[in-house]
N, C-alpha and C positions, 0 to 999 in steps of 0.2 A: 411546672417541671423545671428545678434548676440544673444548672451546666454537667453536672457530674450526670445527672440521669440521662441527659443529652448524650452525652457523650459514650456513656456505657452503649444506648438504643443503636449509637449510630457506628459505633462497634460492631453491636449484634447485628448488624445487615450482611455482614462477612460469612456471617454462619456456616459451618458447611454442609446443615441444612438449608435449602432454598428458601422452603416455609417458612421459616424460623426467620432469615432474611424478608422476605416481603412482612412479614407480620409487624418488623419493625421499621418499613419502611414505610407502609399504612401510619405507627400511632407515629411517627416524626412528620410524617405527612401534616396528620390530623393539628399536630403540637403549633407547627409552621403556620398552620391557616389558625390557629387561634391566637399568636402570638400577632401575627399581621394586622388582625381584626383589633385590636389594643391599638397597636401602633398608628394605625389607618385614625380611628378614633380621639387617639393622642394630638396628633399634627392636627386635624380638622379642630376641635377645641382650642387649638391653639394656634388659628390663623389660616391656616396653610389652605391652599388650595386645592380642587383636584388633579388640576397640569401638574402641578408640584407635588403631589400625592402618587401621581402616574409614573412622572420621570425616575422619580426613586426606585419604585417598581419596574420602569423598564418596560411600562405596559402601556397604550392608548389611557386616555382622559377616559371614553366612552366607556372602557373594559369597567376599569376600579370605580369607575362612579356605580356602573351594573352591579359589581358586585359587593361594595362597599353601604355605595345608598340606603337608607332605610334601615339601617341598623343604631337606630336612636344616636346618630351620626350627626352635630350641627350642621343647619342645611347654608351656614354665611357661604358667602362669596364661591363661587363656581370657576 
């Protein structure tokens, strides 16, 4: 999804229908967790760690290693 569609979705959450808001706040939901999953993937290939994977996110080592892990993710350095 590039910026422009981005940016329309996250428009449409204004909507002044509600539905029509949540509907688009589900697929930026959805966009957000796939775009992470890249990035997460990105940094680990290329060094990074999980602490340093975490702190970016703002989250526990424990959390993004759980939800990260196993997703054909280089298992280097922890």
């Amino acid at each position: 999804m590039d910026a422009e569609e981005l940016t329309s979705l996250a428009a449409s959450t204004a909507d002044e229908d509600p539905l029509t808001g949540l509907g688009s706040v589900a697929r930026l939901r959805a966009e957000t967790e796939r775009v992470e999953a890249v990035l997460v993937r990105r940094a680990r290939n290329n060094g990074a760690t999980w602490p340093q994977i975490a702190a970016a996110l703002g989250v526990s080592k424990q959390a993004v290693h759980k939800k990260h892990s196993g997703r054909g993710l280089s298992g280097r350095r922890s």
